[in-house]
N, C-alpha and C positions, 0 to 999 in steps of 0.2 A: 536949721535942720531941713535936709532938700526930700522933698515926698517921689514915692514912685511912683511915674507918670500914668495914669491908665491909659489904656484909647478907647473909646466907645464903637460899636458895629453899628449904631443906629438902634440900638434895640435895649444894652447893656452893657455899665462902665465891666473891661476887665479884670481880673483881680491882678495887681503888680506880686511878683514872684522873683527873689533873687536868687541864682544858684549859684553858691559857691564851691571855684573849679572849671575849667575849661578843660583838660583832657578827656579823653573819648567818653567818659561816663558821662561828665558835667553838659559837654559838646552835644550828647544823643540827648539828652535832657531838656535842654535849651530847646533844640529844634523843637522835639516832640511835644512841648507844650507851648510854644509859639502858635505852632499852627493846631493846637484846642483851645487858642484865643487867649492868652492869657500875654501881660504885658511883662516881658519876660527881659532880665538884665543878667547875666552871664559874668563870676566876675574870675581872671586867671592870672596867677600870681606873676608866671613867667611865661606870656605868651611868644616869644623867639626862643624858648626851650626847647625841649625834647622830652616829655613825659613816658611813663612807663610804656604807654598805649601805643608806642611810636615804633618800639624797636621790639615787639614781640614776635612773636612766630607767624603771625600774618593767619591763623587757622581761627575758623569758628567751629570751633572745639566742640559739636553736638554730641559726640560719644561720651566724654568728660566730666561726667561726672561723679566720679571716687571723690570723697576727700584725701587729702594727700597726708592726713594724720590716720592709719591703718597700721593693725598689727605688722604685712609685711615690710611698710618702711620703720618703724622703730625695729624689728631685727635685722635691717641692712643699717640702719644710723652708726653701728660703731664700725663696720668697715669703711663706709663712707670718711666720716672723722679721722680715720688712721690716714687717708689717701687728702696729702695737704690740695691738693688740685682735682679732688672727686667734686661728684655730683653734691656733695652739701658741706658747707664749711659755718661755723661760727668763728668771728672774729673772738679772742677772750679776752680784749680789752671792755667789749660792751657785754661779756653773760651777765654782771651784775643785771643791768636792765633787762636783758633778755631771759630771765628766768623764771619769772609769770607769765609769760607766752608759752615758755618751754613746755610746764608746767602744765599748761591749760594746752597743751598741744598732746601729751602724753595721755592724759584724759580723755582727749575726743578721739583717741586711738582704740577706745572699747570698742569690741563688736557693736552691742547696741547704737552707740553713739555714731558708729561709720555706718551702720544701716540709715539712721535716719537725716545723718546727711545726706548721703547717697537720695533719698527716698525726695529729699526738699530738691536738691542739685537739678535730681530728674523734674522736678514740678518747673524750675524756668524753662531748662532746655525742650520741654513740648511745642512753648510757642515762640525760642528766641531765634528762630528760620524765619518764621511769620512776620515778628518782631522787626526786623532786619530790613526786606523788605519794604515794609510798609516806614521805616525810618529811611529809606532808601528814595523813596519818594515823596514824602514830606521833605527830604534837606536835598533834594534836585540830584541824587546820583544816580549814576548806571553804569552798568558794564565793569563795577569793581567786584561783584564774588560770582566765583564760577566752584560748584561743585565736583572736588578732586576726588574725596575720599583721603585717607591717611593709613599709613604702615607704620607697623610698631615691631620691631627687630630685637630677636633677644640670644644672646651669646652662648648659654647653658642650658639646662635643664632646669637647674634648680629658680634661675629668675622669669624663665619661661610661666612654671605655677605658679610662682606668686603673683607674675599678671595674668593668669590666667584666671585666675580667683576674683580679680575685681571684675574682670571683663563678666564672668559670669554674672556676679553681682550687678551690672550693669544691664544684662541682656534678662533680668529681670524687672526692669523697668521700662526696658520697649528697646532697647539700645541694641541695633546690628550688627555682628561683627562676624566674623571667619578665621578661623585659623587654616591658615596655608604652608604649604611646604618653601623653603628656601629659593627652590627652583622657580615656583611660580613668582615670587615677593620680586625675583629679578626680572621676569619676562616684564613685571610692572614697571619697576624700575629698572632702568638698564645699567643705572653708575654704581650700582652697586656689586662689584666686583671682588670685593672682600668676602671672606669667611663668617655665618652665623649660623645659627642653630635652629631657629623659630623663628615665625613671622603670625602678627596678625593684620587683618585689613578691615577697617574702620569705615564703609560704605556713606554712612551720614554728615563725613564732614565735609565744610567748604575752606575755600581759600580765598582769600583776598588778594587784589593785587598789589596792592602797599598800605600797612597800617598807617604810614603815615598821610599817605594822599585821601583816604579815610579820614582821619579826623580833618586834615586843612580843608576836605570839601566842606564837613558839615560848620566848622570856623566861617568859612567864607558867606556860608549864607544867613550864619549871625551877624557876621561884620555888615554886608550888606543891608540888611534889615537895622542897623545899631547897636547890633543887641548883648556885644562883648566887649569887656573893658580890659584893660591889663592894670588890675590895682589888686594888693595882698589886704585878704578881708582880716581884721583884729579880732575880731568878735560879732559873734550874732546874739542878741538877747532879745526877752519877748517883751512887751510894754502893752499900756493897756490901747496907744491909738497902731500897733502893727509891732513889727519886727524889725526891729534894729539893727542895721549891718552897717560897721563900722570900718571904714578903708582911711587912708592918710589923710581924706580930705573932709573927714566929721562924719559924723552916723548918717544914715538915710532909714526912711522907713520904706517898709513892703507891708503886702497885706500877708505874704507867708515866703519862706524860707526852704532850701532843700542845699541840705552841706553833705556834694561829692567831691571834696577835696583832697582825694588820697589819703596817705599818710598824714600829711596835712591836718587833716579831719581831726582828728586826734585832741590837738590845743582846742577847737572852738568847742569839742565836746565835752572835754572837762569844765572849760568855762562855765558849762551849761550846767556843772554840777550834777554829772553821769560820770560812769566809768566806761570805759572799752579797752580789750587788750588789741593791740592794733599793733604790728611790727612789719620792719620791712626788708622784705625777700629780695636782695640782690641779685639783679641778673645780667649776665654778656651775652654779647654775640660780636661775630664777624660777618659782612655781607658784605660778595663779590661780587661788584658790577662788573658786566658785560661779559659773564662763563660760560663759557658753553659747557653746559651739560646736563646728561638728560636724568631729569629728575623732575616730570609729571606730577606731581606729589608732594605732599610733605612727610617727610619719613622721621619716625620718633626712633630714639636710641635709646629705649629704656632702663638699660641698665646701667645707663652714664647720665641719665637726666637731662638729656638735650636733644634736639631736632635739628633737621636741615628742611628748608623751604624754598619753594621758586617763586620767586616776585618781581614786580616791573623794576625795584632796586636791584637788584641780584640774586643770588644765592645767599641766603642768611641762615649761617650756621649758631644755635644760639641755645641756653636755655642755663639748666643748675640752678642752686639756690644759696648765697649767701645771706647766711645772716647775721648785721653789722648796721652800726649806726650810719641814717643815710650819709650825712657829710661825709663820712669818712672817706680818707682816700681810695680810689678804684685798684682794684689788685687785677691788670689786665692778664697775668698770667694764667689765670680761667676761662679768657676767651683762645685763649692757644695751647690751652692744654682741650679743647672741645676741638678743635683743629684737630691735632696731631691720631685723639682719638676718633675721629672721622675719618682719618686716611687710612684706618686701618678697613674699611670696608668704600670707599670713596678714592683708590689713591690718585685718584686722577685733580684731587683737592690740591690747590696753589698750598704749599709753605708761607707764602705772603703775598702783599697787594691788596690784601681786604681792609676794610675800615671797620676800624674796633668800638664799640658802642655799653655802656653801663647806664641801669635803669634802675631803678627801686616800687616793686610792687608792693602795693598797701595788703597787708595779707592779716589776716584773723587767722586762730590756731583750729578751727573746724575748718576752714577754706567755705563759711559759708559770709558773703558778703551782709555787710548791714544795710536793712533796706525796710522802712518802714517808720512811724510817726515817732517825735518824743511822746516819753508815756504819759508827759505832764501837760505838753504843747503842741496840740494838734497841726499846728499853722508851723511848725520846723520839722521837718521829713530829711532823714536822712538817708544816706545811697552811697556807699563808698566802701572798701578791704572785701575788692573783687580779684585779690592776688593774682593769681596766674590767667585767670577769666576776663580780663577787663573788653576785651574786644565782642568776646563770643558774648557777656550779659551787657552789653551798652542798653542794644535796642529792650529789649524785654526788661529794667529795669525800669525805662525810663517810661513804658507804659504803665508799669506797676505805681511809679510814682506819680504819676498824672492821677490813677486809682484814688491813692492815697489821699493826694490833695482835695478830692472830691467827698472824701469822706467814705469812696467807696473801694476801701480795701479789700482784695481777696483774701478770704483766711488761712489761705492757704502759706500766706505769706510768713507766717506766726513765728516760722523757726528761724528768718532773718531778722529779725527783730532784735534792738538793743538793748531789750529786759533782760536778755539771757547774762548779760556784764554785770547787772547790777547785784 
């Protein structure tokens, strides 16, 4: 059995810490507690991959937070479902399994329940600008987020209120936004030349220039340091001399554990003899290198569940939600049916030329990620089923987890917590 190495500062051995997971949560992770000194091993199943974190909207989503389980999407769910190529699709070879998600997703559709997600959602987003930042200079980057703001476009009347409903519910919690007329949402943008009804403008958010040059920088300066492996962890258990993390080439110990391994997560955490409902949110897009067009912005299409974005890759038109076991085969016809409904306010959008991309976010049915200690094993923290969030909570997780490891949890943290499964 091979031990984890500490390094000493002269002063004091570090604690060895493995996290299991290299995409953008595990990646912000690693870094963030490298440099609070801890001897830190990174482990990622499929580092030549492509992780959720990789192909999202490229936004740090600081307005964002609703949960996406509210009264007015279960009364769009069954128009949705009639439309095979809408914004949310279940495969129904997988409802069997997906029917305790479903299930525990209609629930956290109370009022109350969407209040106090909304009310936790708002508690990271305070500090995950700061957060960002300051991971931004501990993992050696600059010059990747510039603050756009975001537009959010609505067709009707009728889907106009019902976002307007969250958005208020939002601007209850500090969250800035405006409703603007059609006229002005185009002086914003200019490629938007199609026909809509409403607009609002999201002042607090930022853009990145490519998610994935984002995670490869903060990769790089674990690779460099040594501090990531490309090995699939079997199991983490707790033992009386540390924590057992178990890869193809025999256990190793640590002095403590943090499993952000996505979906992933799922297996080590049953192992652990916990439950979690944990499913995962299928998502496309298409991203046009080299378009010319002007699109300052990331503009939301609410009533289709998808975004367009301008990034150092291209234009990434992208977003919806299937949900379907991850293997399953990619059904690309939803990244070109997000196309076709883009040119209706975009026509200046290729028919083709883009490259098509599918990704699986680790998604919980409150949309509130799990973040916080076992309740039995202080020394295993977990941090993962940041579904649609995975970019915008990396940094502010990954300080929370550091917290954690310390013993010095925010209690604020209480409604992430994976008591709420048991």
């Amino acid at each position: 059995m091979e031990s984890g190495e500490p390094v000493s500062d002269g002063r004091r051995v570090a604690p060895s810490v493995a996290v299991v997971g290299g995409g953008i949560v595990g990646s912000a992770i690693g870094v963030w507690l490298a440099r609070e000194g801890y001897a830190v091993t990174v482990y990622e199943r499929d580092l030549a991959g492509r992780p959720a974190s990789t192909g999202n909207a490229g936004v740090i989503a600081l307005s964002e937070i609703s949960p996406l389980a509210r009264p007015g999407t279960l009364a769009s769910v069954p128009g949705w479902l009639l439309d095979p190529l809408g914004p949310l699709s279940v495969r129904p070879a997988d409802l069997p399994a997906l029917t305790p998600w479903l299930l525990r997703f209609v629930a956290a559709a109370r009022p109350s329940q969407v209040a106090s997600g909304t009310a936790a959602l708002g508690f990271l987003m305070k500090t995950a600008l700061a957060d960002h930042q300051e991971l931004a200079r501990r993992g050696g980057l600059s010059g990747h987020m510039r603050r756009t703001g975001s537009l959010h476009i609505f067709d009707s009347d009728a889907g106009f209120r019902s976002g307007e409903a969250a958005w208020k519910e939002r601007a209850r919690h500090g969250v800035d936004y405006r409703v603007i007329s059609p006229d002005e949402a185009r002086a914003m943008v200019p490629a938007l030349t199609g026909a809509f009804s409403h607009a609002v403008f999201a002042p607090a958010d930022w853009t990145v220039s490519s998610p994935l040059g984002v995670l490869n920088g903060l990769r790089r300066r674990l690779e460099g340091e040594g501090l990531i492996q490309a090995a699939n962890v079997d199991a983490v258990e707790a033992a009386s001399a540390g924590i057992l993390v178990t890869t193809a080439d025999g256990p190793r110990t640590f002095d403590r554990a943090v499993i952000a391994g996505g979906l992933w997560s799922r297996d080590l955490v049953r192992r652990l003899g916990l439950g979690v409902v944990l499913e995962t949110e299928r998502g496309y897009n298409t991203t046009f290198a080299g378009l010319a067009m002007d699109l300052p912005m990331p503009v939301f299409f609410d009533d289709h569940g998808f975004c367009a974005t301008p990034l150092d890759d291209g234009v990434r038109v992208g977003g919806a939600v299937e949900l379907a076991d991850a293997e399953a085969p990619p059904n690309y016809q939803r990244a070109a049916a997000m196309r076709k409904k883009m040119r209706r306010y975009v026509p200046d959008l290729p028919e083709d030329g883009g490259s098509e991309w599918m990704g699986c976010r680790p998604a919980t049915p409150d949309s509130l990620p799990v973040i916080g200690a076992h309740p039995g094993e202080p020394r295993i923290v977990f941090a993962f089923g940041h579904g649609h969030l995975g970019l915008t909570l990396s940094a502010v997780t990954a300080r929370h987890v550091a917290g954690v490891l310390t013993g010095r949890a925010d209690r604020s943290l209480a409604p992430f917590g994976i008591e709420r499964f048991q």
